[in-house]
N, C-alpha and C positions, 0 to 999 in steps of 0.2 A: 553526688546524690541529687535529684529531682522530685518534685512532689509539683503534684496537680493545684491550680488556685481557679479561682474564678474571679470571673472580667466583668468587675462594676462598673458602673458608672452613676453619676448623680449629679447634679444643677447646683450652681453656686449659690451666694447668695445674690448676686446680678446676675444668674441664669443663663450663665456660661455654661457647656458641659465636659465635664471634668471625668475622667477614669481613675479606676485602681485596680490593686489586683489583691484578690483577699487569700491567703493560708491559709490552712491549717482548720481547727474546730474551732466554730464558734463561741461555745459552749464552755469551753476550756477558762479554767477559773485565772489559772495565770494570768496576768497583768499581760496585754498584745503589747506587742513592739510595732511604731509605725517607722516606715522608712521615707527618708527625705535625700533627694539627690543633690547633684552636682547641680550647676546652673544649666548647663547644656544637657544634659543626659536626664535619662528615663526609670518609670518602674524595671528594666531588666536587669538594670544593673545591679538588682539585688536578688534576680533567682535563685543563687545559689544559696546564700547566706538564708535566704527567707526559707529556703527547701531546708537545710535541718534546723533551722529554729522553731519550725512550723510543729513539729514531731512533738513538741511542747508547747507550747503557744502559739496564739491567733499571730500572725504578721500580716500587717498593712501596707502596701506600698504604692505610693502616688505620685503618678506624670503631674508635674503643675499644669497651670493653662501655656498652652502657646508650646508645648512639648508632648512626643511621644502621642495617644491615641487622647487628649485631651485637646480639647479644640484651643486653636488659635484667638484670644482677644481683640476684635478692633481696636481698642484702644492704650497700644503701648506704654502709656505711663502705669497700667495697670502690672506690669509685671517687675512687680519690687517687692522688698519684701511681709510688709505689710497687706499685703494683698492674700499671699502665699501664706501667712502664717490663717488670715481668715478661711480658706478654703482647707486648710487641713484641721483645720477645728471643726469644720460645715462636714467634713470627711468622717471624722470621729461620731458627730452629732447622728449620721447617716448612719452608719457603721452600728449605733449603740453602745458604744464605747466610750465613760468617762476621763479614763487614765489611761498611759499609756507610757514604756519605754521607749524615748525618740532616739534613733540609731540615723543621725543626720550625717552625710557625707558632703564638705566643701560647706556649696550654700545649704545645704542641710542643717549645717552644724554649726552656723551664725544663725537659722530660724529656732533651732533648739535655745539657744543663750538669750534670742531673742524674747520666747516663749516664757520663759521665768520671769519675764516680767510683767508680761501684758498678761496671762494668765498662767501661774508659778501652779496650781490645783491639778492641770490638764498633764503635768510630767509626777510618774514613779521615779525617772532617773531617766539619764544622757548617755549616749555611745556619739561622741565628736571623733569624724573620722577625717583626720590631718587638715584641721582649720581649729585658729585660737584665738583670741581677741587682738592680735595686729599679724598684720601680713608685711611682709618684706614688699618695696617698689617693686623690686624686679619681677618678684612671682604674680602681682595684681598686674604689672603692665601687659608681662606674655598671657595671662587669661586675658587681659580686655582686648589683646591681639589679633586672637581667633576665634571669639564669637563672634559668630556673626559673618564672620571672615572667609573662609574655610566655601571655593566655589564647588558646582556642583561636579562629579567626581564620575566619566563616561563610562566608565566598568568597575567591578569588582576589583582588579587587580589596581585601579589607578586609587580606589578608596583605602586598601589594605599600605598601598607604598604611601600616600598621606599619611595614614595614623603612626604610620613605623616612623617617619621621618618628623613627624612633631613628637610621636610620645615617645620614644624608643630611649631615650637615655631615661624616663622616670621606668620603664620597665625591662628593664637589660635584660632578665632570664625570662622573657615571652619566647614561649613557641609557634610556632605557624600555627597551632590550633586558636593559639589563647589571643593572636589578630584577629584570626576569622570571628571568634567571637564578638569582639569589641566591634568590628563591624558590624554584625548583625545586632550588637545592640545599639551602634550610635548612628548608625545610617537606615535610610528606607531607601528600598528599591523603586524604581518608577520602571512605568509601565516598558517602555525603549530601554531596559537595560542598564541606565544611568544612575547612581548611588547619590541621595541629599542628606544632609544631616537630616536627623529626625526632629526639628525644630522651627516653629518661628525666627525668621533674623532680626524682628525686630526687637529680640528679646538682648541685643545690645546696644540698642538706645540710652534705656537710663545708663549703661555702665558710661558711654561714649560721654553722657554729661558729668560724670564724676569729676571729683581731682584726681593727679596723678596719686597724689599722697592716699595709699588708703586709709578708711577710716580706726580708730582704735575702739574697741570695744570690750574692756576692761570693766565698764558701771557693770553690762552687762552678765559679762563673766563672773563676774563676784556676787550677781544676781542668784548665780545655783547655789549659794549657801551649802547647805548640809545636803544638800539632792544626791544621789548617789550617782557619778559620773567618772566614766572609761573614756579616756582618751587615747587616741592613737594616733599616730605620725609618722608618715614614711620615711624610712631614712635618708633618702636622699631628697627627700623634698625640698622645692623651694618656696612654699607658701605658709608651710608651718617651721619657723626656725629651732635651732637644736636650744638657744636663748631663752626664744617664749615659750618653747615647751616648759624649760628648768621652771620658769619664772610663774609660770600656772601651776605647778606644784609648788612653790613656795606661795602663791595666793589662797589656794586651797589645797591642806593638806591631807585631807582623803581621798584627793584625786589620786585614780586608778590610771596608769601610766604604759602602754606599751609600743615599742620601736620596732616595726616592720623591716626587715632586712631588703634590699633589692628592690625597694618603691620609691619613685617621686611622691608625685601631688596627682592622685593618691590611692592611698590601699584597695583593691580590687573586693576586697575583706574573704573572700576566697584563700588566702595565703594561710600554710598550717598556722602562722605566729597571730594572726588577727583571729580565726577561728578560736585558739586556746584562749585569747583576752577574752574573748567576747563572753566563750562555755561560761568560763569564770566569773565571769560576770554577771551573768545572768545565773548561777549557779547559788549565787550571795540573795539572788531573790526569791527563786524556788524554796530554799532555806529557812526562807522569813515565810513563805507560803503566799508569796507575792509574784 
């Protein structure tokens, strides 16, 4: 399924310019769902999902700065995530939008956990899609591996054997289609035929200053209290463990729980099993008439 959105854009509050891509009716009294990517990745990554949630609700989805058709930053220490969480508030403010279901994927879904705290009014509820308050070393060191990293790619066929040969074990059952897609959402073409990520590289700076150790973010996590919050985790992933997941259901025990078959890190949310999490999901809030 595909549905038509329109291509905003709007000025930060340092007057950056920042894109999104709006769903659905405006009008529409349901509570919008905004989307938050991956660190590397863009608004496409949520066409699909955003195409039938739209059929019901506004859906919001937003390139940060320095990705996708959002301008580039001068000033790389600006892309962390405090920065990220101000411009999707400055998104909402634009938008007219005070509440919102955040449907965060990866670093999506640390600015979600993050957001209950700095402003806990601005979330209806949470979709964390395969990220949880600690990250295993090994899955933090292979992300800080290839941002950033990953050079520019001479043809279509050399970007498509790139993506197979880094993601191809978190997506065993891709088809040749479901590559070309990932391309066409995480690479731009240049003008000579050549494929780049569709990214700033300096957007792995702050990570390159990190520790190896990632951080834990359990205050945070325990910050959604009573919020209404769907998490999911691919099962083969190596960023959200099968551990922390038990261990966020026994933190919060009306966390909403579902395991993606045949994903890494992470769910495309295209898959029937994240689809049904989500319907249901969202099903509990139409319900309330929210």
């Amino acid at each position: 399924m595909t549905a038509a959105f329109r291509e905003r854009r709007f000025s930060a509050q340092d007057g950056l310019a920042l894109y999104f891509r709006d769903y659905g009716d405006a009008t529409l009294r349901a509570t919008p769902v905004l989307c938050l990517t991956g660190i590397g990745r863009n608004s496409k990554d949520f066409h699909g999902i955003a195409s039938r949630i739209s059929t019901s609700r506004r859906v919001l989805a937003m390139d940060y700065r320095g990705r996708g058709q959002s301008a580039y930053d001068p000033y790389w220490q600006n892309y962390q995530p405090r920065t990220y969480i101000n411009d999707a508030l400055h998104l909402m403010a634009v938008a007219g939008v005070e509440k919102v279901i955040l449907l965060g994927t990866s670093l999506g879904a640390i600015l979600a956990m993050l957001l209950t705290s700095i402003q806990p009014g601005a979330l209806a509820g949470a979709i964390l899609n395969d990220m949880g308050p600690e990250m295993p070393a090994d899955g933090f060191k292979r992300i800080r591996s290839y941002i950033g990293q990953i050079p520019r790619q001479p043809d279509r066929a050399a970007a498509l054997a790139t993506l197979n040969e880094m993601f191809g074990t978190a997506y065993p059952d891709f088809a040749a289609a479901d590559w070309e897609t990932a391309v066409d959402n995480m690479f731009r073409r240049e003008p000579d035929g050549g494929y780049l990520l569709d990214y700033d590289p300096a957007i792995a700076k702050p990570l390159a200053e990190q520790s190896d150790e990632p951080p834990k973010l359990w205050r945070f996590f325990n910050a959604l209290g009573a919020l209404p919050t769907l998490a999911l985790r691919g099962a083969l992933s190596d960023v959200l463990s099968e551990a922390t997941f038990a261990a966020m259901a026994k933190a919060k025990p009306d966390l909403v729980q579902a395991t993606i078959p045949n994903r890494g890190h992470s769910p495309t949310l295209d898959e029937p099993a994240s689809c049904a999490a989500i319907d249901r999901f969202l099903a509990g809030f139409a319900a309330r008439g929210r």
